[in-house]
C-alpha positions as CSV (number, residue, x, y, z in Angstrom):
1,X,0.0,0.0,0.0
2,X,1.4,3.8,-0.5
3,X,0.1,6.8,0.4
4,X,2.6,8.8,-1.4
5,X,3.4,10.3,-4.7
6,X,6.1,8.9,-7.3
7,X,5.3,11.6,-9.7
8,X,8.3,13.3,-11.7
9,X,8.0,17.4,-12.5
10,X,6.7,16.6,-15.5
11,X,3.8,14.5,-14.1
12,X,3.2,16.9,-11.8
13,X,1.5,19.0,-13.3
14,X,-2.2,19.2,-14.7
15,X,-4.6,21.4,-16.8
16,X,-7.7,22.7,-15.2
17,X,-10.3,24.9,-16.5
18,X,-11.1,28.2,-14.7
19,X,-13.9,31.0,-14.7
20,X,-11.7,34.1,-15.6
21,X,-14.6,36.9,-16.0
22,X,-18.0,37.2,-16.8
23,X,-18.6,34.5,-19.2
24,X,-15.3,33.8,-20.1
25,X,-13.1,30.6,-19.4
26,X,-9.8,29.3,-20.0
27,X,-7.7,25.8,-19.6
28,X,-4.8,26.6,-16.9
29,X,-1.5,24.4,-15.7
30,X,-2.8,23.6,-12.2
31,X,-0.3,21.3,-9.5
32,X,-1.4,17.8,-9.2
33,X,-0.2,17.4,-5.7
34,X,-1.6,19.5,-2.8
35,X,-0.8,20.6,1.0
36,X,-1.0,17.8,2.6
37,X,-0.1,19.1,5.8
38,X,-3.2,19.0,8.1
39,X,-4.8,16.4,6.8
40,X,-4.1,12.7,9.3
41,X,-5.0,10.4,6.0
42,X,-4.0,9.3,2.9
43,X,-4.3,10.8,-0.1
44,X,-5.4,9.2,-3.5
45,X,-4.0,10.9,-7.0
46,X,-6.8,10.5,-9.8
47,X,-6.8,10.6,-13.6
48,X,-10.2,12.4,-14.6
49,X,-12.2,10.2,-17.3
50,X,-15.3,12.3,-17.3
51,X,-16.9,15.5,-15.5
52,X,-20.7,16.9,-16.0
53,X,-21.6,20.5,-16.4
54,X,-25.1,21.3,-14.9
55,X,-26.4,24.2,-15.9
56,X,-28.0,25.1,-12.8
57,X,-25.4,26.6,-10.3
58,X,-22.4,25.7,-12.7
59,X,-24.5,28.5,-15.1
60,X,-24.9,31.1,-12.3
61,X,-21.3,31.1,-11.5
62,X,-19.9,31.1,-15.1
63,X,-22.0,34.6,-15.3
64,X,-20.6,36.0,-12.2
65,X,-24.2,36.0,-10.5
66,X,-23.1,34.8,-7.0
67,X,-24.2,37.1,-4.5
68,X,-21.7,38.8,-2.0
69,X,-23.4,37.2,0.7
70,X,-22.8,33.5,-0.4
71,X,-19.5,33.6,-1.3
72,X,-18.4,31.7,1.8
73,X,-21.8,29.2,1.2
74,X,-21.4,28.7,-2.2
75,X,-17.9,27.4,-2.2
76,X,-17.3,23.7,-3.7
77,X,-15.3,21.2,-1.9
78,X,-12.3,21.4,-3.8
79,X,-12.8,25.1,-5.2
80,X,-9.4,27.3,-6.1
81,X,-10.1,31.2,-6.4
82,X,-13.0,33.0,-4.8
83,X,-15.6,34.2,-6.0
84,X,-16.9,36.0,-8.7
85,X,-13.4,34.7,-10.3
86,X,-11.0,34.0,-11.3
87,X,-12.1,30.8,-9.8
88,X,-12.1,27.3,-10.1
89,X,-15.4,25.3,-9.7
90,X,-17.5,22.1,-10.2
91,X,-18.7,19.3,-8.1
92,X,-19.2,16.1,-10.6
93,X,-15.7,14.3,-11.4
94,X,-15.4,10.8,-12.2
95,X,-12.1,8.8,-12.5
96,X,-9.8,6.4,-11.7
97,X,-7.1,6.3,-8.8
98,X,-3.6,6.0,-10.1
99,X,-1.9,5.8,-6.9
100,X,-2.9,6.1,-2.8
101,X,-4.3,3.0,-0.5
102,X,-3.9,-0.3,-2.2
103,X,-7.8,-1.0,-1.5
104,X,-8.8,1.8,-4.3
105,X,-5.8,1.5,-7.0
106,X,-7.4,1.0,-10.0
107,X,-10.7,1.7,-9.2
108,X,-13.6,4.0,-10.4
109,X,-14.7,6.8,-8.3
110,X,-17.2,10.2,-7.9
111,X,-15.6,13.2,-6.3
112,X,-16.9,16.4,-5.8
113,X,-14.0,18.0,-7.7
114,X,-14.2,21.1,-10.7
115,X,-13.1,20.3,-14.4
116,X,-9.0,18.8,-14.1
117,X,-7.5,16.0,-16.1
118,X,-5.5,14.9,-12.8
119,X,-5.6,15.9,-8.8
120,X,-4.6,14.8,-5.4
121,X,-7.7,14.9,-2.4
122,X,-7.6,12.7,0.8
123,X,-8.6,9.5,0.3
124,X,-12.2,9.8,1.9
125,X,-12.5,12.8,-0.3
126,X,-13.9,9.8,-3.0
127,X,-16.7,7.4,-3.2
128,X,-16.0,4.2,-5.4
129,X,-18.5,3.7,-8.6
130,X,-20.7,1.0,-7.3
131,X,-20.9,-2.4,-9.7
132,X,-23.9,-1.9,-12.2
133,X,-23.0,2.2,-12.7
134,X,-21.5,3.0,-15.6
135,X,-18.9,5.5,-14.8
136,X,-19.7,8.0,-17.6
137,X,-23.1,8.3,-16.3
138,X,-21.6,8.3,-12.5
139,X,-21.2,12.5,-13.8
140,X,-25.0,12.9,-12.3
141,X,-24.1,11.7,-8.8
142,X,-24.5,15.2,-7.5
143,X,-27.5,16.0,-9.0
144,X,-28.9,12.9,-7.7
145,X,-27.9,13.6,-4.0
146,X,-29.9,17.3,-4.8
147,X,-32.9,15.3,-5.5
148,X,-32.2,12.8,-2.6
149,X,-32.1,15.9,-0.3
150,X,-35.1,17.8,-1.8
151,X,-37.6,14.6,-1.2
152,X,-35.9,14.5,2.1
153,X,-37.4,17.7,2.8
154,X,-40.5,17.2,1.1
155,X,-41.7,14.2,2.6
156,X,-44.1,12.9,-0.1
157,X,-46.3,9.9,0.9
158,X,-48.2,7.1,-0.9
159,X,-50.5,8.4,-3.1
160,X,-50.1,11.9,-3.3
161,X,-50.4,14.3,-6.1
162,X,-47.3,15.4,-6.9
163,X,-46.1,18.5,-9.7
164,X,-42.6,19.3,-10.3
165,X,-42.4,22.3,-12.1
166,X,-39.4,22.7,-14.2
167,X,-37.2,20.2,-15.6
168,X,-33.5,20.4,-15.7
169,X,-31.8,17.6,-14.8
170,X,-33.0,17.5,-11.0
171,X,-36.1,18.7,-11.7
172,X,-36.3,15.2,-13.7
173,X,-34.6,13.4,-11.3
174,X,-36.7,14.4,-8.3
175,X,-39.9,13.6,-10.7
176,X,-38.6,10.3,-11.3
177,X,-37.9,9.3,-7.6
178,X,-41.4,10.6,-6.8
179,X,-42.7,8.3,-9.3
180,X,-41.7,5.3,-7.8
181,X,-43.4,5.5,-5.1
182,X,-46.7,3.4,-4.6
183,X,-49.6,5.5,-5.6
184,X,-48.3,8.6,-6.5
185,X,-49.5,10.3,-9.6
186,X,-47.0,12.4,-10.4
187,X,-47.1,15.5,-13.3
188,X,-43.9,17.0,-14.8
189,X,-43.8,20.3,-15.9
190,X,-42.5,22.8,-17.9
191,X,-42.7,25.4,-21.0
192,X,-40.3,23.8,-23.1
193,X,-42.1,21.4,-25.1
194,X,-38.7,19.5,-25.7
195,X,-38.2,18.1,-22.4
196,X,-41.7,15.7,-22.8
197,X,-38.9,12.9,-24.7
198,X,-36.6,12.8,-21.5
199,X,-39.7,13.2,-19.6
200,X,-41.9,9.9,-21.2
201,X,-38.9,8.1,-21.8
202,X,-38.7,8.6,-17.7
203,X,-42.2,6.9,-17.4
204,X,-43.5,10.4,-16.5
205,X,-46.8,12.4,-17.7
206,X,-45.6,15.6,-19.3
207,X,-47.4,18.9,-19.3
208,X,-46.5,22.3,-20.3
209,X,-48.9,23.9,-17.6
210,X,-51.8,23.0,-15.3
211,X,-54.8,24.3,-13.7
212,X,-55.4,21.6,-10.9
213,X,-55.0,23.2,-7.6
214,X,-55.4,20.4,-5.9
215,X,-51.7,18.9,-5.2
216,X,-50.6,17.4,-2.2
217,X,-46.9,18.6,-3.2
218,X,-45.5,21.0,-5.4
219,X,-41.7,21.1,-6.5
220,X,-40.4,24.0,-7.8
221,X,-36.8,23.7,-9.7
222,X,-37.1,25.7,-13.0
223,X,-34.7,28.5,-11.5
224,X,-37.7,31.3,-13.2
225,X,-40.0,33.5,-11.2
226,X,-42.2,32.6,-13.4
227,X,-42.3,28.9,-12.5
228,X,-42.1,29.7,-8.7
229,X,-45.2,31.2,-9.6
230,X,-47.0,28.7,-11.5
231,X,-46.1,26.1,-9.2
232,X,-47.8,28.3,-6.3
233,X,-50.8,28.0,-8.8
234,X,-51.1,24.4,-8.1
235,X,-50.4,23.7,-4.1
236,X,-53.7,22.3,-2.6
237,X,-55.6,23.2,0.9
238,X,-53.3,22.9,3.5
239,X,-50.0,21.4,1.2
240,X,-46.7,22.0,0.9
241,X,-44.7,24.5,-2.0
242,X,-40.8,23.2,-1.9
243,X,-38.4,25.8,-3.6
244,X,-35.3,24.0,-4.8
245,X,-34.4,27.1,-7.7
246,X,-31.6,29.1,-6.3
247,X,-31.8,32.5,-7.9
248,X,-28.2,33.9,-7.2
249,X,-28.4,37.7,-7.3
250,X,-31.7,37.9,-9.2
251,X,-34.5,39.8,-6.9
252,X,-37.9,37.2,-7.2
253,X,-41.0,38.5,-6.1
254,X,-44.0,36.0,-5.7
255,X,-47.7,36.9,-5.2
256,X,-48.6,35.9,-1.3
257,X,-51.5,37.7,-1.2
258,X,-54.8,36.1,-3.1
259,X,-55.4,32.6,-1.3
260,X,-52.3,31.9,0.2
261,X,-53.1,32.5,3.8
262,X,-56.6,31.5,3.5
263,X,-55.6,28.0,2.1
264,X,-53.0,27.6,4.7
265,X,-50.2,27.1,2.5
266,X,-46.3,26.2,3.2
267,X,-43.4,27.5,1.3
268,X,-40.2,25.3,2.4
269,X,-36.6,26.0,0.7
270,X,-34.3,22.9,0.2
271,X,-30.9,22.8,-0.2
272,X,-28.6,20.1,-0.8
273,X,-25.6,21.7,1.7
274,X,-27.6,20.6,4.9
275,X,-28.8,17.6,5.4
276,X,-32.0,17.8,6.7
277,X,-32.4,18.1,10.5
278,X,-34.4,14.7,11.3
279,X,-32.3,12.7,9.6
280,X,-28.5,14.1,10.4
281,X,-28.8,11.5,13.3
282,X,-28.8,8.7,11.3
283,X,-27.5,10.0,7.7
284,X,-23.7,11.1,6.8
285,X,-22.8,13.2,3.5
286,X,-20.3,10.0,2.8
287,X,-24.1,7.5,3.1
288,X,-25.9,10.1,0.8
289,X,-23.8,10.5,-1.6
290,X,-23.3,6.3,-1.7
291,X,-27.3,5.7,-2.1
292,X,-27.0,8.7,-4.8
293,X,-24.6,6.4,-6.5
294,X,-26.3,3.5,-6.2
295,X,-29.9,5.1,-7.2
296,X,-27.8,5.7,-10.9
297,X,-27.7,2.1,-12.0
298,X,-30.7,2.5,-14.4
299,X,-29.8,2.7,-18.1
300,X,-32.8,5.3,-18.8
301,X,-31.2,7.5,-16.5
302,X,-28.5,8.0,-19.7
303,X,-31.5,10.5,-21.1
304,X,-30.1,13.3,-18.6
305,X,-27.1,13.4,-20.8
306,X,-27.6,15.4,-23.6
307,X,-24.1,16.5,-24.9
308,X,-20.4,15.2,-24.8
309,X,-17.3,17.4,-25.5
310,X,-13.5,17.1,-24.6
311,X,-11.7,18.7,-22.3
312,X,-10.1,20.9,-24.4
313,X,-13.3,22.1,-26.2
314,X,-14.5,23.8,-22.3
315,X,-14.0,27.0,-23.2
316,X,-16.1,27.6,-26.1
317,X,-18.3,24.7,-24.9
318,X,-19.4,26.2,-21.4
319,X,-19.7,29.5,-23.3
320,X,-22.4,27.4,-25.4
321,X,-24.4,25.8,-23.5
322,X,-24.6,28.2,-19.9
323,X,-26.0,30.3,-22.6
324,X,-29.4,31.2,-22.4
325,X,-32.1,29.5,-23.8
326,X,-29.7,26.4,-24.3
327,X,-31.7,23.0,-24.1
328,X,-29.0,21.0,-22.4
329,X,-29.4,19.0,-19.2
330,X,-26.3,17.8,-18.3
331,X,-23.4,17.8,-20.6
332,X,-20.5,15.6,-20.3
333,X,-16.5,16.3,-20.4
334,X,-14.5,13.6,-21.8
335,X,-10.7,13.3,-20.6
């Protein structure tokens, strides 16, 4: 077993990409080997195969739309830089270990690590790729923990009447979660007319708006003000509104006058940085994140990825398709 590195100068060095500016990118030499100093563990060095882009937070960053106030918050495990940039950030990196413990040589793992060919993080820093998980579709890991997390704090029961309004890639994901639960009759939405493919081929019913007001849960992840208020539309006597859309710096304003009070509804935010508070006594990030993994073994799940570049496209890629109006869900990076 070794828990250190062999690497010569020349191997010791990688390429990363980096948010420079205001949507603007560029592939930097970045160190492969890092301070190892306070950290009681071994460390693991991993060849990249594969990273996702999600357009959700990945698309408020690369437009400099992180408020002041979440700086700190917003930070991803392994980021370099702060924010608004020049920064280095993503959370969805699949490879194999090249050298560390003898137990993970070899093998395929997740890591919450931004866009870099190769890197050194502690060895509990990385979850191996269960058997039955391919590892190129092992990019949607993280959104799959979001979705984990939102249910989490949604609590939907057997038989309820369930819409999830807007459907990026965990918008999908929580939909099709929901729908495997006995009983539930569960109603995707969104304006694009596009997404009813990845929607049916999910096993879900599409719709591009409804007027039932009748739901027992209502899921909000289309990142619009528009949607938030749409889904409010369709929350039923006494039920439950969950926001999962994080706005960045954009002011949202939502109408809570009307029936809102009168019907006694709930408007709960999720995020995927907590877990939530009932279940931190029993649940780790490390036990989240494997369940996320295992959830993934599906083949229909391969409909969330919609586009695959290389590595050394990112710069003109992410400029693409964190472009408004884009229809990708999650795109993949091949190393």
């Amino acid at each position: 077993m070794s828990s250190g590195f062999s690497y010569s100068s020349e191997q010791s060095i990688s390429r990363a990409f980096w948010i420079t500016g205001p949507r603007e990118g560029c592939i930097l030499e970045a160190p492969i080997a890092a301070d190892q100093a306070d950290v009681c563990e071994p460390w693991v060095v991993v060849q990249t195969l594969w990273s996702g882009v999600s357009r959700g937070t990945e698309s408020l960053v690369f437009n400099g739309r992180v408020p002041e106030s979440e700086f700190d918050r917003m930070r991803a495990p392994f980021q370099e830089g702060v924010f608004p940039w020049p920064v280095k950030y993503g959370y969805a990196n699949v490879g194999r270990v090249l050298e560390g413990p003898g137990e993970l040589i070899g093998k395929m793992v997740f890591c919450l690590f931004p866009h870099q060919e190769r890197y050194s993080v502690p060895a509990s820093a990385v979850t191996p790729i269960p058997p039955g998980v391919p590892p190129e579709r092992a990019i949607l890991a993280a959104n799959m923990e979001t979705a984990i997390n939102g249910l989490w704090d949604a609590m939907p029961a057997v038989g309820d009447r369930i819409a999830v309004v807007g459907l990026g890639v965990v918008g999908l994901l929580v939909s099709w979660l929901a729908s495997r639960i006995p009983g539930t009759q569960v109603t995707a939405i969104d304006t694009n007319p596009a997404r009813a493919i990845v929607a049916e081929a999910l096993g879900l019913m599409f719709a591009t708006g409804s007027s039932a007001d009748d739901h027992d849960l209502v899921i909000h992840a289309s990142g619009h003000e528009s949607g938030l208020e749409a889904a409010l539309s369709l929350v039923g006597q006494d039920a439950t509104l969950l926001e999962m859309s994080w706005y960045g710096d954009t002011p949202v304003s939502i109408p809570l006058g009307r029936g809102f009070h009168s019907r006694r509804l709930t408007l709960r935010s999720s995020q995927v940085g907590q877990i939530p508070p009932a279940r931190q006594p029993r649940w780790t990030y490390r036990k989240r994140l494997e369940l996320a993994l295992e959830l993934l073994q599906h083949d229909v799940l391969d409909q969330l990825i919609t586009g695959e570049t290389v590595f050394e496209q990112m710069p003109e890629t992410m400029s693409r398709i964190l472009a408004n109006g884009s229809d990708t869900l999650c795109h993949r990076i091949k190393y």
